[in-house]
N, C-alpha and C positions, 0 to 999 in steps of 0.2 A: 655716972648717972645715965648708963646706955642699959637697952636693953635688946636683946638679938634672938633676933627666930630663926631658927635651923627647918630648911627643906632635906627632906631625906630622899627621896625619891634620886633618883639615879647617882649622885653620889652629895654629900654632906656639903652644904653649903648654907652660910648667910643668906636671909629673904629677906630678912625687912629689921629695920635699926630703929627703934623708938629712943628719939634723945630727949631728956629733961634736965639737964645740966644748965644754973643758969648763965653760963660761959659758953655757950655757944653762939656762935659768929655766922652772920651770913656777908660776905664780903669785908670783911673785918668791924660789922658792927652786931654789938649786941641782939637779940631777937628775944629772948624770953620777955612774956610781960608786954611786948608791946603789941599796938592794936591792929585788928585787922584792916584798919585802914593806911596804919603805919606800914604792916609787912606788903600790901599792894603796893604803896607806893616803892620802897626799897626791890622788890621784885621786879616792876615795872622797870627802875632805875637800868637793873641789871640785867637785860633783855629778857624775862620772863611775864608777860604780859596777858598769855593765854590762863585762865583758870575756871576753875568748879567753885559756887558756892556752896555748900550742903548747911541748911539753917534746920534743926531739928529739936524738939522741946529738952531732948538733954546734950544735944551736939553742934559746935557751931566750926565746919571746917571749910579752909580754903583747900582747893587739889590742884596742883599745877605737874599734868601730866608731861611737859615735857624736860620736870627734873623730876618723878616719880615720889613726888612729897606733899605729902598731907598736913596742912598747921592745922592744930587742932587748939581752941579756944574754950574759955571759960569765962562768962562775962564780960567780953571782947579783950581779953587778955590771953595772950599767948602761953599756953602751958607745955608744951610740947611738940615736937616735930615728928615725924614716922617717912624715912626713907627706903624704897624695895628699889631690887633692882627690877634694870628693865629688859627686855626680851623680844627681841625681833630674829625671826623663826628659832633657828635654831642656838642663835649666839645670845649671852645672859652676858650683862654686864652693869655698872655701878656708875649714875648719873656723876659727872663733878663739878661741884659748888666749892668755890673761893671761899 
């Protein structure tokens, strides 16, 4: 239940991974489904403390730029994750999350 964007531009590569699997783990606990108060605190937990709220009539997401991850909500229910890589000058590389 992934889904993967290809950058074409200088050579073929993974941009960004949209997971909706409900088996996916963030530090070995479930995350689909739970709230956005629940993924602050678990994030929080895990030294990830800094984030974006973006609250918009059809979009409700957390951004936490320094794992390059968007949770995206419905209802305050987690439906989805969206990981890009990240890019400092010229090096592209893949946040990692336990």
């Amino acid at each position: 239940m992934l889904v993967l964007w290809f950058e074409r531009e200088n050579r073929p590569r993974v941009s960004l991974i949209q997971c909706f699997s409900p088996d996916i783990t963030i530090n070995g606990e479930k995350v689909l489904s739970k709230s956005k108060k629940e993924i602050k605190r678990l994030l929080r937990k895990n030294g990830f403390d800094k984030y974006e709220e973006i609250d918009e009539f059809t979009d409700e997401v957390l951004f936490y730029e320094d794992m390059s991850a968007w949770f995206n909500f419905k209802f305050d229910k987690l439906i989805y994750i969206e990981f890009s890589m990240l890019v400092s000058g010229d090096d592209i590389y893949w946040p990692y999350i336990e």
